[in-house]
C-alpha positions in Angstrom: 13.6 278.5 -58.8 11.2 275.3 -59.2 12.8 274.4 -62.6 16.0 274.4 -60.8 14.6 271.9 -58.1 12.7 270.1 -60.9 16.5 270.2 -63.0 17.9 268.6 -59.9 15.3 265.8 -58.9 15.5 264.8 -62.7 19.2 264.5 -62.7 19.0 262.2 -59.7 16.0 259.6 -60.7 17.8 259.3 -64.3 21.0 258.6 -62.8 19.6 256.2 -60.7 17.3 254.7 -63.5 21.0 254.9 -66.1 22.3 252.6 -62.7 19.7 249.9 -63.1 19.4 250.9 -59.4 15.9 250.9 -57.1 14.8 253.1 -54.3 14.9 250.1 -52.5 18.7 249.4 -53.5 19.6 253.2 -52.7 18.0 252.9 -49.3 20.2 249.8 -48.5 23.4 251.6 -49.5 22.5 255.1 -47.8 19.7 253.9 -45.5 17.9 257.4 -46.8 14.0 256.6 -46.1 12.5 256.0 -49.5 9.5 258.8 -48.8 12.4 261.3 -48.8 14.2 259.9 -51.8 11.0 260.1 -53.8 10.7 263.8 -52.1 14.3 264.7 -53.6 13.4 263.4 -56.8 10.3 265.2 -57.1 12.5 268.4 -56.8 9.9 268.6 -53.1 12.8 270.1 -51.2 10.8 272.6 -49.4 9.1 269.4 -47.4 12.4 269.1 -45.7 14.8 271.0 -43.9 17.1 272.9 -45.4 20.2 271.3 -43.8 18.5 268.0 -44.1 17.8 268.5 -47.4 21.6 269.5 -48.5 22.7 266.5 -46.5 20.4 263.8 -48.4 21.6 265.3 -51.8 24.8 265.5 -51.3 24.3 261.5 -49.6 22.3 260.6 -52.5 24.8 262.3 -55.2 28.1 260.4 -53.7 26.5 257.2 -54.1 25.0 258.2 -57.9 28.7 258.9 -58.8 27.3 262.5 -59.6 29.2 266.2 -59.5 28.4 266.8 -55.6 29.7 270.3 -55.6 27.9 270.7 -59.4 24.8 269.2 -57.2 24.8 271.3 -54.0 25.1 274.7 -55.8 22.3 274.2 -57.8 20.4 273.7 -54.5 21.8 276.4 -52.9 20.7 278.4 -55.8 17.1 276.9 -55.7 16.7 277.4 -51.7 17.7 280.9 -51.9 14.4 283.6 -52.1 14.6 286.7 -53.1 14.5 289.5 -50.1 11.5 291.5 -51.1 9.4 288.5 -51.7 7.2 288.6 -48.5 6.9 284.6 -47.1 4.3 282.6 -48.3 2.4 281.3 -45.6 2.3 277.5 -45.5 -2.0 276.2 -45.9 -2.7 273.8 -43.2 -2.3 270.7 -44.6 1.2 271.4 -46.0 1.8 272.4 -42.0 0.7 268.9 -41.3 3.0 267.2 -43.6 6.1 268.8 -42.8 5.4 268.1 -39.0 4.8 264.6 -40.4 8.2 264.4 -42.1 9.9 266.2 -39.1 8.9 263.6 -36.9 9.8 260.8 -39.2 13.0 262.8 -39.7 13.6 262.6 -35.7 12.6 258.8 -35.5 15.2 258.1 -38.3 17.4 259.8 -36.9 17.4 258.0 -33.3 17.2 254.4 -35.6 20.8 255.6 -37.8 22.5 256.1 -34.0 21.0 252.7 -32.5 22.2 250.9 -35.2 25.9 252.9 -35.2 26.0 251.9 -31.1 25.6 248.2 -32.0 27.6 248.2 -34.9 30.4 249.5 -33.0 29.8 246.8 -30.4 32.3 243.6 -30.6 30.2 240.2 -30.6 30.2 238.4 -27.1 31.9 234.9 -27.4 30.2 231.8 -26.1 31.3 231.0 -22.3 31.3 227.6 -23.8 31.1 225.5 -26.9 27.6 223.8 -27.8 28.2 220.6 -26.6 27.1 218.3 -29.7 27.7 214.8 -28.2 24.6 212.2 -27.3 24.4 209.7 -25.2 24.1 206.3 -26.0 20.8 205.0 -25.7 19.7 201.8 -23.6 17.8 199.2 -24.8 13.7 199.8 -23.9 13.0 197.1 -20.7 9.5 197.1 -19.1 10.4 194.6 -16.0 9.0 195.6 -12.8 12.3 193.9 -10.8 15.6 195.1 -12.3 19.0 193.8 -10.3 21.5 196.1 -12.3 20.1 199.2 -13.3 23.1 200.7 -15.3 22.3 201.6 -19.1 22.6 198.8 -21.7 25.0 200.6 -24.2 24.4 200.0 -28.0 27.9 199.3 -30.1 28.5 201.7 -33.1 27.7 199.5 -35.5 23.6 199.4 -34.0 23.7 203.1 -34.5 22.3 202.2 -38.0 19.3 204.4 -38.9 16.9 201.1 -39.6 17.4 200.0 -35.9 17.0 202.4 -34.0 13.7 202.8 -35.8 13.0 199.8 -34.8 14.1 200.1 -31.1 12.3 203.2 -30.5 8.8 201.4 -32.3 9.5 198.5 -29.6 9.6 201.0 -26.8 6.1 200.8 -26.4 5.5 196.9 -26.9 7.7 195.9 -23.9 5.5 196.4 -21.2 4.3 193.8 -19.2 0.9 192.4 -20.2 -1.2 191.2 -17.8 -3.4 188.2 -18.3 -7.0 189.6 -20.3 -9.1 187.1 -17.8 -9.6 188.2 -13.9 -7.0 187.6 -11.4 -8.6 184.9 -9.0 -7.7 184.8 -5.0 -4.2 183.3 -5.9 -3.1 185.6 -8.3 -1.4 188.8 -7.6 -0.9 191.7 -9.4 2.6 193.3 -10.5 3.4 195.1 -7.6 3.7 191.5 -5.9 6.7 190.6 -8.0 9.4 189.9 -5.2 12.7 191.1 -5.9 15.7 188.9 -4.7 18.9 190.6 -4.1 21.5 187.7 -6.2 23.6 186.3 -3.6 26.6 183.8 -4.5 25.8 180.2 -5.1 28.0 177.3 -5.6 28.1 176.1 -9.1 25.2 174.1 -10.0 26.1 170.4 -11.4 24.9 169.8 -15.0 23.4 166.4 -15.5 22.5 166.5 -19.0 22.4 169.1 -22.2 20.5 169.4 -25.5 20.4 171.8 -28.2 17.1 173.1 -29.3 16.4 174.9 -33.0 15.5 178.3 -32.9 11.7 179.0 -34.0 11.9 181.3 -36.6 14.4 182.7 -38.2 15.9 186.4 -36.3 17.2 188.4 -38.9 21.0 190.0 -37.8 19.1 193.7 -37.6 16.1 192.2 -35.6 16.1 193.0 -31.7 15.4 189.5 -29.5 12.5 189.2 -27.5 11.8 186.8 -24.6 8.3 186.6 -22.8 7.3 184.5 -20.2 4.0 183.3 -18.7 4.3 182.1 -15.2 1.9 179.1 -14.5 2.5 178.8 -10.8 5.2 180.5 -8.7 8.8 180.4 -9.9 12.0 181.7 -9.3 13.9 183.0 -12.0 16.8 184.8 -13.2 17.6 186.6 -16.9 21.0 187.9 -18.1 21.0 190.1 -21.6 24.1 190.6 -23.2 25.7 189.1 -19.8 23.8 191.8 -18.1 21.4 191.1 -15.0 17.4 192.2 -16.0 16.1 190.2 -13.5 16.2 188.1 -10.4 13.4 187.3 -8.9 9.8 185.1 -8.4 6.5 185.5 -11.0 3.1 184.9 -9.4 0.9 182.7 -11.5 -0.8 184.3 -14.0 2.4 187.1 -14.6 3.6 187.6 -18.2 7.2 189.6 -18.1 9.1 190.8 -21.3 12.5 191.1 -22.3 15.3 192.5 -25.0 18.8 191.5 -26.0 20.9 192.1 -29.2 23.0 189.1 -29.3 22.1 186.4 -26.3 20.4 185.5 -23.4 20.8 183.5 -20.3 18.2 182.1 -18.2 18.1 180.1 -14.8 14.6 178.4 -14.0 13.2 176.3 -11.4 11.0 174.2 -12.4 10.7 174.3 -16.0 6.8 173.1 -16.0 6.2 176.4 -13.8 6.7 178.8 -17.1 6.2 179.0 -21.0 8.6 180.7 -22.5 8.3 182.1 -25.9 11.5 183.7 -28.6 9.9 186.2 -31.1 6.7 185.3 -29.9 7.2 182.0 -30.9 6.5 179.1 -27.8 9.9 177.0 -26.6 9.2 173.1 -26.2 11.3 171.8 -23.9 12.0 167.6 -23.3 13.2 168.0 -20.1 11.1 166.7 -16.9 8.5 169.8 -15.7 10.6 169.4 -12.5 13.7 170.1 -13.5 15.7 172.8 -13.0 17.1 174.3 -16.0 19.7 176.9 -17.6 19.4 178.0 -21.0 21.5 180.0 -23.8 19.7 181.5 -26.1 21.6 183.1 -29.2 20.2 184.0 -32.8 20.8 180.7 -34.2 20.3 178.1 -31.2 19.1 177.1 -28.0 21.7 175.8 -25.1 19.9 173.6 -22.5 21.5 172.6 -19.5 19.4 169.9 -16.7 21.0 171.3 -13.4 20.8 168.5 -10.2 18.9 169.1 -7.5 20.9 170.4 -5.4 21.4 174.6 -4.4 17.5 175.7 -6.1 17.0 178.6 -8.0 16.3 181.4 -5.4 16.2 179.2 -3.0 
């Protein structure tokens, strides 16, 4: 009877071996653990159940293209024991491994009907699609006053890669630097930034305008920066991109900084009460340090326009 089981394991590993086929490939395609394959190859059928046994084979046959009715009769013919031969009782560690093997057998079994349950289950569909879209990001401004909060949005074509490198590296260089010496009795400190809410004012009359060269060359890619030092107390008001970033009055001693991608537009009074500088570069103005003045600033010049005396600047 052993031949017979030998006969039968030998048939099934050359098969496989004839296949080009692994005991890891067979357990993919009959999820069989590959301790029991190896048992069924060894001819080890008595380490199984009978009925487990005759189902593995015949399992293990169908997928090896093999005689399955050739292959469960030889079993049959293997399992079967004479009547007078009195049982042989099992030694102890044999007794061990079959209750290991049993209770493999049971834990297999409970992982084949999991995995048939969510098989048989149909895929839940998404409530809603995965909503890809971003949001335009705004321009990085550090001023303490702020008249129109809305977003500054950036066109498609300053989605380029390069610049908004650049825009995110200038997010943390815009914040307002204060001066390195200490304040003295008339100096303030941000929080003492007054905030004016703009109100409607006649047109100012111009009484003369001059164009000013820019200070360095700004690249088309480059992101334009205004800073201002305020000498003494001044009113001012900043547009960037024709959008309001602030209206309002610097203490002496205040530094404020600010972005645009095309243009600004300031409103000063008194020019002598601030130094402005464009890409860190100082602005020299030949109006009086009196004078109230209005400038446009674009990439390639400077716009200034001598306003009268008349309705001041946050006044």
């Amino acid at each position: 009877m052993t031949d017979k089981k030998q006969d039968i394991g030998e048939l099934l590993k050359t098969q496989r071996e004839n296949l080009g086929l692994s005991i890891g490939d067979i357990y993919e395609h009959t999820r069989i653990n590959p301790e029991f394959i190896k048992v069924l190859e060894a001819g080890q059928f008595n380490l199984l159940p009978v009925a487990y046994a005759r189902l593995f084979l015949k399992t293990y046959a169908q997928e090896l293209n093999l005689d399955v009715q050739d292959i469960l009769f030889r079993f049959d013919r293997s399992v079967a024991l004479p009547r007078e031969r009195p049982p042989v009782p099992s030694s102890p560690e044999r007794g061990i491994n079959r209750s290991a093997i049993f209770i493999s057998l049971l834990a297999f079994a409970v992982i084949a009907v999991v995995i048939i349950i969510l098989n048989s289950r149909e895929e839940t569909p998404l409530t809603a699609p995965l909503d890809t879209t971003t949001s335009r990001l705004p321009i990085p401004d550090s001023t303490a006053s702020v008249i129109l909060p809305e977003q500054i949005n950036i066109s498609e074509e300053e989605k380029d890669s390069a610049k908004f490198v650049q825009e995110m590296q200038l997010r943390d260089s815009t914040e307002s630097v204060m001066p390195s010496q200490p304040l003295s009795e008339n100096q303030v400190t941000p929080s003492d930034i007054v905030e004016e809410t703009p109100t409607s004012q006649p047109a100012l009359a111009v009484l003369s305008t001059y164009n000013l060269p820019i200070p360095s060359v700004i690249a088309a890619e480059e992101i334009m920066t205004l800073s201002g030092v305020a000498s003494e107390t001044v009113h001012l008001s900043i547009t960037a991109d024709g959008r309001g970033v602030f209206a309002g009055v610097l203490s002496p001693g205040m530094e404020q900084r600010w972005l645009a991608h095309d243009h600004f537009q300031v409103e000063i009074q008194r020019a002598g009460s601030i130094s402005l500088s464009l890409q860190n570069q100082p602005l020299e103005f030949a109006s009086p340090p009196d004078r109230d003045l209005r400038l446009t600033i674009s990439r390639t010049l400077i716009k200034v326009e001598e306003l009268d005396d008349g309705p001041q600047i946050g006044r």
